[in-house]
N, C-alpha and C positions, 0 to 999 in steps of 0.2 A: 386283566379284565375280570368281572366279576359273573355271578348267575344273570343281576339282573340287566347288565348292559346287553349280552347275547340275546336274551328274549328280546328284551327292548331293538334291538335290531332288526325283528324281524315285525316289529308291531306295527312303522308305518305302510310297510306293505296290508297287513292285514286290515288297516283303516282302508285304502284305499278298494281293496278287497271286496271287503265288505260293503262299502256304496255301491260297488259294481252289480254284487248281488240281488241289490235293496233294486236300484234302478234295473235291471233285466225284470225280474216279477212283478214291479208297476208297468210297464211300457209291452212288455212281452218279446221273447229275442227275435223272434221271424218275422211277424208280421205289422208291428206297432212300435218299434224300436228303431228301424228306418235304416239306412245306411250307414255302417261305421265310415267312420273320418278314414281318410288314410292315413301312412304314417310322414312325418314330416319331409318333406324333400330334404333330403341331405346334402347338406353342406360340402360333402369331398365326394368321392369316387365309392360308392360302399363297396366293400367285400363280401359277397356274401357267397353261403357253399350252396352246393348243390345238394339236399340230403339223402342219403345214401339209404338203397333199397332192402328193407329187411322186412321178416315177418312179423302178420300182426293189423289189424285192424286200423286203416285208416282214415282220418277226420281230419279237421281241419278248424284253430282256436276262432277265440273271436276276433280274432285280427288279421284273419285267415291266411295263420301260416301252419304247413301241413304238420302231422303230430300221428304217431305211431301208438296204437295201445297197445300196454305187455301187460302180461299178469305178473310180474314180477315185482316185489312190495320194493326194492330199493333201483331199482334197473338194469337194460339188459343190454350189455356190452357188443359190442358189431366188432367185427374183424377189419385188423389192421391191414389196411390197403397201401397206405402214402406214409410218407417222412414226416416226422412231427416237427411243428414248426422252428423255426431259427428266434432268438432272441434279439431286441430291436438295437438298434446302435441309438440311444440319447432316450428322447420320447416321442419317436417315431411310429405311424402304425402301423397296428397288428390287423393281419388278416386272419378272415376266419378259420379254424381248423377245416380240412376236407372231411367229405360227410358229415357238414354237423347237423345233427337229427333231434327232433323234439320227440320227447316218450311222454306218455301219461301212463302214471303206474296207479294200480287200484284205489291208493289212497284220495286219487283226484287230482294230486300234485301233478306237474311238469317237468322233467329232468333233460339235459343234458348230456349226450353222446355224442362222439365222429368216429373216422377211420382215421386216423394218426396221428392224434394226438392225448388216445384214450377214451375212457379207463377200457382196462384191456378187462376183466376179470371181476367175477364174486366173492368177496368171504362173508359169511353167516349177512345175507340178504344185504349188505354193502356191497358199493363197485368200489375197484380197487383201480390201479393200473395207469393210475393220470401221471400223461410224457411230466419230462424235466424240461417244460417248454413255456412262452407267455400262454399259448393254447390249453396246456393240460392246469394250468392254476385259472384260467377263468372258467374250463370246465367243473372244474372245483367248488371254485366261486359261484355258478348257475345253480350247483345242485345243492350246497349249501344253503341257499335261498329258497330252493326250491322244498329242500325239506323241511327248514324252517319255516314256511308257512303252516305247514300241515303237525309239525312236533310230531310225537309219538314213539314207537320204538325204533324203525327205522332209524329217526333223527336222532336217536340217544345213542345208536351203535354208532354212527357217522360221527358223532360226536367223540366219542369215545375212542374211534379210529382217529383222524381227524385230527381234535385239539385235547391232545391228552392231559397238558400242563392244567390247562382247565380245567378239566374231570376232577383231576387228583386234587386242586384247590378248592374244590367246591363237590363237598359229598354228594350234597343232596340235588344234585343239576339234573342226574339220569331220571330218575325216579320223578323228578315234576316235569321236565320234557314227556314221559312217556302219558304219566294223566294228563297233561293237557291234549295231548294228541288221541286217548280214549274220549276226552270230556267233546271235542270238534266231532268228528267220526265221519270228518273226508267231505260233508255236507256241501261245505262254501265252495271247498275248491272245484268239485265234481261243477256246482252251476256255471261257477267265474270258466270251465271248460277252457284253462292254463294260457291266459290272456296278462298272467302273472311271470312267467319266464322273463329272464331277462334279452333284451332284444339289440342292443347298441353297446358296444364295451370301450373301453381308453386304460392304458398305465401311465400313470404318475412313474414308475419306474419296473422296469422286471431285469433281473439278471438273473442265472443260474444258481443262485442261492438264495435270492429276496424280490417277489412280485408285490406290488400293490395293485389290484385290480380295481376299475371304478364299471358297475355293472348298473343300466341306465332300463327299464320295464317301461312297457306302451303305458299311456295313459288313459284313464279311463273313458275319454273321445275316441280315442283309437279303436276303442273297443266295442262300444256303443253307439256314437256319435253324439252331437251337441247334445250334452243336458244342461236346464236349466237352474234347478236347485237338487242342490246335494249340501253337503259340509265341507268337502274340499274342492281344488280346483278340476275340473274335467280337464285340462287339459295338460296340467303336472305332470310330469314322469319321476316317479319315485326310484331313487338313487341309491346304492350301498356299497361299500368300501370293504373290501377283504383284503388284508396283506397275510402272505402265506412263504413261509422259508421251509427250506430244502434241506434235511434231515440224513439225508445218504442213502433213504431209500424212497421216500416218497413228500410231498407236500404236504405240510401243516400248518392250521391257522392259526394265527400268533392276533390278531385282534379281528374285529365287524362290525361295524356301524352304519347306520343312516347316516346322509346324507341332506344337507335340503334339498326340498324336489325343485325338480328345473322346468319352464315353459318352454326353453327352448334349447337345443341340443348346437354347440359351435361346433367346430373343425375336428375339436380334439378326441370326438368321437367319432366309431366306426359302426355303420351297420353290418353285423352278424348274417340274423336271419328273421 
Protein backbone atom coordinates (compact mmCIF):
# COMPACT_ATOMS: atom_id res chain seq x y z
CA UNK A 1 0.00 0.00 0.00
CA UNK A 2 1.11 3.38 -0.56
CA UNK A 3 1.06 7.01 1.68
CA UNK A 4 -1.66 8.05 -0.42
CA UNK A 5 -4.27 4.97 -0.22
CA UNK A 6 -3.87 5.17 3.90
CA UNK A 7 -4.91 8.75 4.02
CA UNK A 8 -7.39 8.16 1.38
CA UNK A 9 -9.01 5.67 3.67
CA UNK A 10 -9.69 7.53 6.06
CA UNK A 11 -11.11 10.62 3.81
CA UNK A 12 -14.69 9.20 3.19
CA UNK A 13 -15.09 9.21 6.72
CA UNK A 14 -13.92 12.76 7.01
CA UNK A 15 -16.47 13.74 4.07
CA UNK A 16 -19.19 12.43 5.90
CA UNK A 17 -17.66 14.08 9.03
CA UNK A 18 -17.71 17.02 7.93
CA UNK A 19 -21.57 17.31 6.77
CA UNK A 20 -22.37 16.24 10.04
CA UNK A 21 -20.63 19.21 11.29
CA UNK A 22 -21.85 21.68 8.59
CA UNK A 23 -25.60 20.31 9.33
CA UNK A 24 -25.34 20.52 13.65
CA UNK A 25 -24.28 24.66 13.30
CA UNK A 26 -27.17 25.20 10.66
CA UNK A 27 -30.05 23.35 12.58
CA UNK A 28 -28.47 23.59 16.25
CA UNK A 29 -27.89 20.13 18.19
CA UNK A 30 -30.52 20.58 21.04
CA UNK A 31 -33.02 22.30 20.24
CA UNK A 32 -33.57 22.77 16.19
CA UNK A 33 -32.13 19.56 15.11
CA UNK A 34 -35.02 17.36 16.37
CA UNK A 35 -34.67 13.73 17.21
CA UNK A 36 -32.02 11.59 15.87
CA UNK A 37 -33.19 8.58 13.77
CA UNK A 38 -32.44 5.48 15.59
CA UNK A 39 -30.33 2.95 14.63
CA UNK A 40 -31.54 0.38 12.14
CA UNK A 41 -33.38 -2.67 13.54
CA UNK A 42 -31.09 -5.35 13.17
CA UNK A 43 -31.43 -7.98 11.14
CA UNK A 44 -29.98 -10.89 13.81
CA UNK A 45 -29.67 -10.93 17.49
CA UNK A 46 -27.06 -8.10 18.23
CA UNK A 47 -24.41 -8.62 20.66
CA UNK A 48 -23.74 -5.95 22.33
CA UNK A 49 -21.42 -5.46 25.76
CA UNK A 50 -22.16 -3.85 28.67
CA UNK A 51 -19.47 -0.99 29.17
CA UNK A 52 -17.45 -1.40 31.77
CA UNK A 53 -17.12 1.14 34.66
CA UNK A 54 -14.07 3.29 34.81
CA UNK A 55 -13.03 6.79 35.59
CA UNK A 56 -13.54 9.93 33.96
CA UNK A 57 -16.20 11.98 32.74
CA UNK A 58 -19.31 10.90 31.28
CA UNK A 59 -21.30 11.81 28.12
CA UNK A 60 -23.04 10.40 25.78
CA UNK A 61 -22.22 10.64 21.42
CA UNK A 62 -24.89 11.80 19.23
CA UNK A 63 -26.23 8.49 18.86
CA UNK A 64 -26.51 8.33 22.31
CA UNK A 65 -24.24 5.66 23.19
CA UNK A 66 -22.34 6.34 26.52
CA UNK A 67 -18.55 7.56 26.07
CA UNK A 68 -16.00 8.08 28.85
CA UNK A 69 -13.48 11.27 28.75
CA UNK A 70 -9.77 10.57 29.53
CA UNK A 71 -7.08 13.01 29.25
CA UNK A 72 -5.05 10.57 27.66
CA UNK A 73 -3.92 11.77 23.98
CA UNK A 74 -3.76 7.90 22.68
CA UNK A 75 -6.11 6.05 25.42
CA UNK A 76 -6.61 4.50 28.65
CA UNK A 77 -6.64 0.84 29.00
CA UNK A 78 -9.24 -0.80 31.67
CA UNK A 79 -8.29 -3.99 33.52
CA UNK A 80 -8.61 -7.30 32.31
CA UNK A 81 -11.69 -8.99 33.73
CA UNK A 82 -12.89 -11.93 31.12
CA UNK A 83 -11.22 -14.35 28.47
CA UNK A 84 -10.63 -12.76 25.24
CA UNK A 85 -12.79 -13.92 22.77
CA UNK A 86 -12.61 -17.57 20.76
CA UNK A 87 -12.05 -17.44 17.01
CA UNK A 88 -15.19 -18.14 14.73
CA UNK A 89 -15.40 -21.50 12.92
CA UNK A 90 -16.11 -20.31 8.82
CA UNK A 91 -17.77 -16.78 8.76
CA UNK A 92 -19.73 -17.12 11.76
CA UNK A 93 -20.43 -14.11 14.16
CA UNK A 94 -18.49 -12.33 16.39
CA UNK A 95 -19.73 -11.05 19.59
CA UNK A 96 -18.69 -8.24 21.08
CA UNK A 97 -15.69 -8.11 23.43
CA UNK A 98 -16.77 -7.72 27.36
CA UNK A 99 -16.56 -4.22 28.42
CA UNK A 100 -16.39 -2.57 25.28
CA UNK A 101 -16.22 1.09 26.16
CA UNK A 102 -16.17 4.16 24.12
CA UNK A 103 -13.27 6.99 25.37
CA UNK A 104 -13.00 10.43 23.90
CA UNK A 105 -9.42 11.33 24.16
CA UNK A 106 -8.55 15.27 24.15
CA UNK A 107 -8.05 15.20 20.46
CA UNK A 108 -11.94 14.81 19.97
CA UNK A 109 -11.49 11.36 18.49
CA UNK A 110 -13.42 8.31 19.76
CA UNK A 111 -11.44 5.10 20.70
CA UNK A 112 -12.02 1.76 21.54
CA UNK A 113 -11.48 -0.26 24.69
CA UNK A 114 -12.84 -3.64 26.78
CA UNK A 115 -11.93 -6.03 29.59
CA UNK A 116 -10.67 -9.07 27.61
CA UNK A 117 -9.89 -8.48 24.81
CA UNK A 118 -7.53 -5.53 25.29
CA UNK A 119 -5.37 -3.34 24.71
CA UNK A 120 -4.03 -4.15 28.09
CA UNK A 121 -1.13 -1.21 28.23
CA UNK A 122 0.72 2.27 27.03
CA UNK A 123 4.04 2.78 25.29
CA UNK A 124 4.89 6.47 24.49
CA UNK A 125 1.00 7.73 24.38
CA UNK A 126 0.06 4.33 22.25
CA UNK A 127 -2.24 1.35 23.71
CA UNK A 128 -0.62 -1.68 23.19
CA UNK A 129 -1.88 -5.02 24.48
CA UNK A 130 -4.73 -6.09 21.65
CA UNK A 131 -5.78 -10.20 22.57
CA UNK A 132 -4.76 -12.61 19.68
CA UNK A 133 -8.52 -12.80 19.15
CA UNK A 134 -11.36 -11.64 16.19
CA UNK A 135 -12.05 -8.89 19.37
CA UNK A 136 -8.64 -7.52 19.92
CA UNK A 137 -8.08 -7.01 15.71
CA UNK A 138 -11.27 -5.06 15.45
CA UNK A 139 -10.42 -3.19 18.59
CA UNK A 140 -7.47 -2.47 16.39
CA UNK A 141 -9.38 -1.81 13.56
CA UNK A 142 -11.84 0.95 15.66
CA UNK A 143 -8.89 2.75 16.82
CA UNK A 144 -7.11 2.78 13.77
CA UNK A 145 -10.09 4.70 12.28
CA UNK A 146 -10.46 6.41 15.07
CA UNK A 147 -7.14 8.03 14.96
CA UNK A 148 -7.17 8.46 11.52
CA UNK A 149 -9.81 10.76 11.45
CA UNK A 150 -8.03 13.19 13.58
CA UNK A 151 -3.97 12.30 12.12
CA UNK A 152 -1.38 13.89 14.05
CA UNK A 153 1.17 12.47 16.31
CA UNK A 154 -0.61 10.06 18.09
CA UNK A 155 -1.69 8.48 14.59
CA UNK A 156 2.01 8.69 13.38
CA UNK A 157 3.23 6.67 16.56
CA UNK A 158 0.17 4.12 15.96
CA UNK A 159 1.31 4.01 12.71
CA UNK A 160 4.65 3.54 13.23
CA UNK A 161 3.70 0.80 15.92
CA UNK A 162 1.04 -0.74 13.96
CA UNK A 163 2.08 -0.86 10.22
CA UNK A 164 5.63 -0.66 10.25
CA UNK A 165 6.32 -2.21 6.57
CA UNK A 166 4.56 0.90 5.63
CA UNK A 167 6.71 3.45 7.60
CA UNK A 168 9.76 2.07 6.32
CA UNK A 169 8.40 2.19 2.47
CA UNK A 170 7.32 5.45 2.74
CA UNK A 171 9.54 8.06 4.51
CA UNK A 172 7.79 10.73 4.48
CA UNK A 173 4.19 9.16 5.87
CA UNK A 174 5.14 10.27 9.70
CA UNK A 175 5.97 13.67 9.33
CA UNK A 176 2.69 14.57 6.93
CA UNK A 177 0.33 12.50 9.30
CA UNK A 178 1.53 14.66 12.10
CA UNK A 179 0.96 18.36 10.06
CA UNK A 180 -2.11 17.29 9.07
CA UNK A 181 -3.27 16.54 12.34
CA UNK A 182 -1.58 20.22 13.72
CA UNK A 183 -3.35 21.79 10.47
CA UNK A 184 -7.28 20.10 12.04
CA UNK A 185 -6.54 20.81 15.83
CA UNK A 186 -9.30 18.28 17.13
CA UNK A 187 -11.96 21.09 15.78
CA UNK A 188 -14.40 18.71 13.74
CA UNK A 189 -14.09 15.98 15.80
CA UNK A 190 -14.80 17.70 19.33
CA UNK A 191 -18.36 19.15 17.45
CA UNK A 192 -19.14 15.48 15.48
CA UNK A 193 -18.91 14.55 19.69
CA UNK A 194 -17.52 10.72 18.15
CA UNK A 195 -20.84 9.76 16.41
CA UNK A 196 -17.79 8.67 14.14
CA UNK A 197 -16.74 5.34 15.96
CA UNK A 198 -17.46 2.45 14.44
CA UNK A 199 -20.69 0.80 15.64
CA UNK A 200 -21.57 -2.79 13.73
CA UNK A 201 -18.53 -5.11 12.67
CA UNK A 202 -18.51 -8.54 10.37
CA UNK A 203 -15.27 -10.90 9.12
CA UNK A 204 -14.83 -11.95 5.91
CA UNK A 205 -12.41 -14.22 7.76
CA UNK A 206 -10.24 -14.15 11.19
CA UNK A 207 -7.87 -16.88 12.20
CA UNK A 208 -5.21 -16.65 14.61
CA UNK A 209 -2.67 -15.46 12.12
CA UNK A 210 -5.05 -13.31 9.45
CA UNK A 211 -8.30 -11.10 10.44
CA UNK A 212 -10.20 -9.07 7.82
CA UNK A 213 -12.29 -6.83 9.60
CA UNK A 214 -15.23 -5.07 7.89
CA UNK A 215 -16.20 -1.98 10.46
CA UNK A 216 -19.72 -0.40 9.57
CA UNK A 217 -20.20 3.77 11.51
CA UNK A 218 -23.85 5.41 12.19
CA UNK A 219 -24.97 7.40 9.54
CA UNK A 220 -25.33 10.79 9.45
CA UNK A 221 -29.50 10.12 10.26
CA UNK A 222 -28.44 8.42 13.12
CA UNK A 223 -26.88 11.07 14.21
CA UNK A 224 -28.91 13.99 13.49
CA UNK A 225 -31.94 12.72 12.01
CA UNK A 226 -33.59 13.36 8.56
CA UNK A 227 -31.81 15.88 6.62
CA UNK A 228 -32.65 17.24 3.61
CA UNK A 229 -29.93 18.56 1.54
CA UNK A 230 -26.30 17.69 2.16
CA UNK A 231 -23.80 16.20 -0.50
CA UNK A 232 -24.00 12.71 0.52
CA UNK A 233 -26.64 10.28 1.57
CA UNK A 234 -27.93 10.81 5.29
CA UNK A 235 -28.52 7.72 5.62
CA UNK A 236 -25.13 5.72 4.36
CA UNK A 237 -23.09 4.16 6.65
CA UNK A 238 -19.60 4.65 5.69
CA UNK A 239 -17.54 1.23 5.64
CA UNK A 240 -13.75 0.38 5.97
CA UNK A 241 -11.75 -2.75 5.62
CA UNK A 242 -8.62 -3.60 7.80
CA UNK A 243 -6.83 -6.89 7.42
CA UNK A 244 -4.28 -7.26 10.11
CA UNK A 245 -1.87 -10.62 10.58
CA UNK A 246 -0.21 -11.88 13.66
CA UNK A 247 3.51 -11.25 14.04
CA UNK A 248 4.34 -13.42 17.23
CA UNK A 249 3.75 -10.57 19.25
CA UNK A 250 1.13 -8.48 18.39
CA UNK A 251 -1.26 -7.45 15.25
CA UNK A 252 -0.32 -5.52 12.36
CA UNK A 253 -1.93 -3.77 9.47
CA UNK A 254 -1.06 -5.26 6.42
CA UNK A 255 -3.70 -2.95 4.17
CA UNK A 256 -7.15 -0.25 4.85
CA UNK A 257 -9.50 0.83 2.74
CA UNK A 258 -12.98 2.23 2.07
CA UNK A 259 -15.48 0.59 1.26
CA UNK A 260 -18.83 1.76 -0.59
CA UNK A 261 -21.16 3.04 1.98
CA UNK A 262 -24.09 0.90 2.53
CA UNK A 263 -28.08 1.94 3.22
CA UNK A 264 -28.59 -0.76 4.67
CA UNK A 265 -26.80 -3.32 7.07
CA UNK A 266 -27.86 -7.55 6.10
CA UNK A 267 -27.26 -10.45 8.39
CA UNK A 268 -23.73 -10.41 7.98
CA UNK A 269 -23.31 -7.79 10.41
CA UNK A 270 -23.24 -7.47 14.14
CA UNK A 271 -24.20 -4.74 16.53
CA UNK A 272 -21.27 -3.84 18.85
CA UNK A 273 -22.34 -0.93 20.70
Amino acid sequence: MTKKTWITAAAVLVVSLVVLVVVIAMTGRDEEAGQAAPAPEPTSAPVVSTPAVQPGRVVSDLVGRQVTVVEVPGGQPLGQSEEAGSFPAGTEQVAAPSGLTLQRVPSGTTLMVSTSDGPTDVEEDVMTGYARSPGGAALLTANYIGLGLEMGPVYADFMQRYAPELVAEEPGLLEELRNRGTAAQGQALRAAEGFQAPRWFRFSHCSPEFCTVDAAMPSVADAVGQVDTIDVSATEHPVVRVSVAWTGEQWEIVSGRSLPALEELDRSWVLWI
